[in-house]
Each structure stands twice: as C-alpha cells, then as structure tokens.
C-alpha positions in Angstrom: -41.7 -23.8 19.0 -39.3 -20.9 18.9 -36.0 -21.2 18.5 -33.5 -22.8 20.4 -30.7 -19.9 19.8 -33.2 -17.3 20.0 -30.6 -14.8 21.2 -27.3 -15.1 19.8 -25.7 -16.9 16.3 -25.2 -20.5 17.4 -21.4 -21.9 17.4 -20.4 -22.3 13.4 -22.9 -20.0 12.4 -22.2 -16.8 10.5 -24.4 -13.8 12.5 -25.7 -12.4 9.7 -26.7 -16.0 8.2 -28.4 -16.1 12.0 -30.2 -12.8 11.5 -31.0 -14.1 7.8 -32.6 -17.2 8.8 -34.4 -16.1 11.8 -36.2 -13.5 9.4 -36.8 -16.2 6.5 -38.0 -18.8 9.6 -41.7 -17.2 9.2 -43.8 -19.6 11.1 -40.9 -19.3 13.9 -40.2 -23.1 13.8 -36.6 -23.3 14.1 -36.5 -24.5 10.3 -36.5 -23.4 7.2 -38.8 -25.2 4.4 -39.1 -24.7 0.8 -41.9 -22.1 0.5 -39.7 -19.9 3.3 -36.9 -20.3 1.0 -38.7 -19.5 -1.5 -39.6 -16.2 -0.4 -36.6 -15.6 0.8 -34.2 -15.4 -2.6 -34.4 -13.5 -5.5 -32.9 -13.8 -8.8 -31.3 -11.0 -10.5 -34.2 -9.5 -12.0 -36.1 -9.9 -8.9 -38.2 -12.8 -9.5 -38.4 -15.2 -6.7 -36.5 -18.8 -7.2 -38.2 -21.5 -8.9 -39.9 -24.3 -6.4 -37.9 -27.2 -8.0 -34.7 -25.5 -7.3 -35.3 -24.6 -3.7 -36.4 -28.0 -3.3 -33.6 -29.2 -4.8 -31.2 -27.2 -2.5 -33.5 -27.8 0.5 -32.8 -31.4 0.5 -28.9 -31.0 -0.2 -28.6 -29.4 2.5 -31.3 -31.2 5.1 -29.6 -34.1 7.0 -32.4 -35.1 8.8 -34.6 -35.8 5.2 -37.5 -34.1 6.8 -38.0 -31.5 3.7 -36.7 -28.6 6.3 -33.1 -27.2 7.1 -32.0 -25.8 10.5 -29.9 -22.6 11.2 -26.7 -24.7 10.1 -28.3 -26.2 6.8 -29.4 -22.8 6.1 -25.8 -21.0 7.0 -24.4 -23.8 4.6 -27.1 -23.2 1.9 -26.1 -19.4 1.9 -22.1 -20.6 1.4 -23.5 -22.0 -1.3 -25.2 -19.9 -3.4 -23.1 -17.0 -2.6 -20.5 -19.8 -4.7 -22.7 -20.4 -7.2 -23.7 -16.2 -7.7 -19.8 -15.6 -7.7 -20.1 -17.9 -11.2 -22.6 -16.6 -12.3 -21.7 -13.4 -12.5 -18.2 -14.6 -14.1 -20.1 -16.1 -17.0 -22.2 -13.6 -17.2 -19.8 -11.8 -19.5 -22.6 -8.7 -20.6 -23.2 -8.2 -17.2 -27.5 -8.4 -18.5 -28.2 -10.3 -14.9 -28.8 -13.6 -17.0 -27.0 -16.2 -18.7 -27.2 -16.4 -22.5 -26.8 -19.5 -25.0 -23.0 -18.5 -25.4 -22.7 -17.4 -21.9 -24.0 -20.8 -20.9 -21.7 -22.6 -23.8 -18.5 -21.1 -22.5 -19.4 -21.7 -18.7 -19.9 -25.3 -19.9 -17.1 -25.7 -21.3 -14.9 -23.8 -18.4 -16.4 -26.4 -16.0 -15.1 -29.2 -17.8 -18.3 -30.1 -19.7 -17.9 -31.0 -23.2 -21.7 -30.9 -24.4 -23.0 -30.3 -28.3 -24.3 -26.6 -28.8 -27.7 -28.3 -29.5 -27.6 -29.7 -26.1 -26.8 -26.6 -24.5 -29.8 -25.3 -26.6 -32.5 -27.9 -25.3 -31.4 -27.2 -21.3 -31.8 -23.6 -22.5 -35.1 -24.1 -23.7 -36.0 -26.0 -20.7 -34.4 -24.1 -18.2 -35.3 -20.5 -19.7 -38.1 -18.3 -18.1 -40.9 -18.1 -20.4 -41.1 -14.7 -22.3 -41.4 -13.1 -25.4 -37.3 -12.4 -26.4 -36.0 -14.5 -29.1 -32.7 -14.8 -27.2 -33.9 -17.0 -24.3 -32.0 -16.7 -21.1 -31.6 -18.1 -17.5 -31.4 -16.2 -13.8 -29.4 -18.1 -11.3 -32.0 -20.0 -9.5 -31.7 -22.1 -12.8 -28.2 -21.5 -13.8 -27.9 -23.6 -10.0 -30.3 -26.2 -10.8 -29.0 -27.5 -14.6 -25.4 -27.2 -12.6 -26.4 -29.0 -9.8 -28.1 -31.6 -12.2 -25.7 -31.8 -14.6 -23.0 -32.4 -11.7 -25.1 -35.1 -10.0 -26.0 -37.2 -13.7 -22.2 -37.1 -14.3 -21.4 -38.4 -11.0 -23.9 -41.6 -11.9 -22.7 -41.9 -15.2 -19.0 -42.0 -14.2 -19.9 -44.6 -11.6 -21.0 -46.5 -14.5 -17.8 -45.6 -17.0 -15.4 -47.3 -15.1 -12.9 -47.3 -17.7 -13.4 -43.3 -18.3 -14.4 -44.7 -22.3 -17.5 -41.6 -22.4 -20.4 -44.3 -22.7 -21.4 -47.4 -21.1 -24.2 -50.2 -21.8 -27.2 -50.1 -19.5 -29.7 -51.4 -19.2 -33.1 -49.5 -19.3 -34.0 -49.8 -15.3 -30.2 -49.1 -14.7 -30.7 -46.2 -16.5 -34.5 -45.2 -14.6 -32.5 -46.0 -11.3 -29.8 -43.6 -12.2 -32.4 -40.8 -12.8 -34.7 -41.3 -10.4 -32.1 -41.5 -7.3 -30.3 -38.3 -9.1 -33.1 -36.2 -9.5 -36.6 -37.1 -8.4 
C-alpha cells in the first residue's frame, strides 16, 4: 500500500523527517518497523543500532501497539534522538564518539542519578560493544537504551517510594511486575 502523503510532508511533519521516512519506509507500507529502523541509524562509529534498542524506541513511539510507527511516530522518534545525540555528545567530554566509564559516571550524576561506581561499571559491562579494548565503552544506540531504562525503572520504583525514603518493601511478584511492564 503506498503511502497516503505520497507527495507532500503531512501537516506536523518536518519535510525532511518526510523525505527521511519515505526513504527508511523500504517495503513502501506507510510504516516504519524495527528492521527499517534499524537500517536506517547509525551510531558514531558507523555500526548500525542494536535491535533491542530500536525496539525499544519503536514501541515508545507506536500508538497503535502494532510493532510499526507512521510518518508522525517516526517524525517524533527523530525529535528524539536528535535530544538524546545533543547529550551524548555533551558527555562525551573526549569527543572519542563513545561514552566512557567516567563519561557515563558524570552524565549519571548530571541527570540526577546517584548510582555506586560499581553500578555504573556492571551497565557498562552490559551495555558495551564487545571488543578487545580494556576501556569498554558505549555508542548512543545504548547510551539511549540504559537512559531510557534507567528513566522508566525509576519511574516504577518512585510509584512504589511514596514517601521519597530511597527503598521500599516488595514483594517478589511486585517486583517481576515492575520489570516486566518496564522493560519486556
């Protein structure tokens, strides 16, 4: 099915979003799904972003929950990593196109986080691209998903802190629940 603003950029949309997506819309659909996005952005260093991210941002952006994003979601989407890039590339204080421990320690802490160095270290360690360096690092395809996480687990854990105390009981399928509609 082609596109129902095959001409012109629909009202609200950005042209060159409109140009963007009709390139990145592939199989012509009028949508965008997660392996179009996918090879559609690149990190700094060229590689293309990781699949759970573009999911990730796929359905924060898809109203209609059908794993896809219209010319709208996607003009949103682009709003928002253009954000996201902008902060990157503030914490990214060596300018090396990727966030390192301290990089990602100070940006934490900027954004209001207050999270243990060793913490830091194990989303580092999950988050990093595989390689041989012994500095790991992250591009901003990750950088975007821990934020995005992090963001969304603090949310659910506030909901539950009701006297702002920084812990609360829970139970174990209290806690599952949490995850599971925050991340899954």
């Amino acid at each position: 099915m082609a596109s129902p603003h095959a001409g012109s950029a629909p009202p609200g949309v950005d042209p060159e979003a409109f140009s963007w997506f009709q390139s990145v819309d592939t199989d012509h659909s009028g949508f965008i799904s997660v392996k179009e996005l996918k090879q559609a952005l690149v990190n700094n260093n060229w590689s293309s972003f990781n699949d759970e991210t573009c999911l990730l941002m796929i359905n924060m952006f898809d109203k209609t929950r059908s794993g896809r994003i219209d010319v709208y979601g996607f003009s949103a989407l682009l709003r928002f990593i253009q954000q996201w890039r902008s902060l990157f590339q503030q914490y990214d204080r060596d300018q090396s196109g990727s966030i390192s421990f301290s990089e990602l320690q100070q940006a934490f802490s900027q954004m209001g986080y207050n999270l243990s160095p060793q913490f830091s270290q194990l989303l580092l360690a999950r988050y990093a691209q595989r390689s041989p360096s012994p500095n790991p690092s992250i591009q901003l395809d990750r950088f975007i998903h821990i934020c995005m996480q992090l963001q969304s687990l603090t949310d659910a854990f506030r909901e539950k802190d009701t006297a702002m105390a920084g812990n609360v009981r829970l139970g174990y399928e209290d806690f599952l629940t949490m995850v599971v509609t925050r991340m899954l």
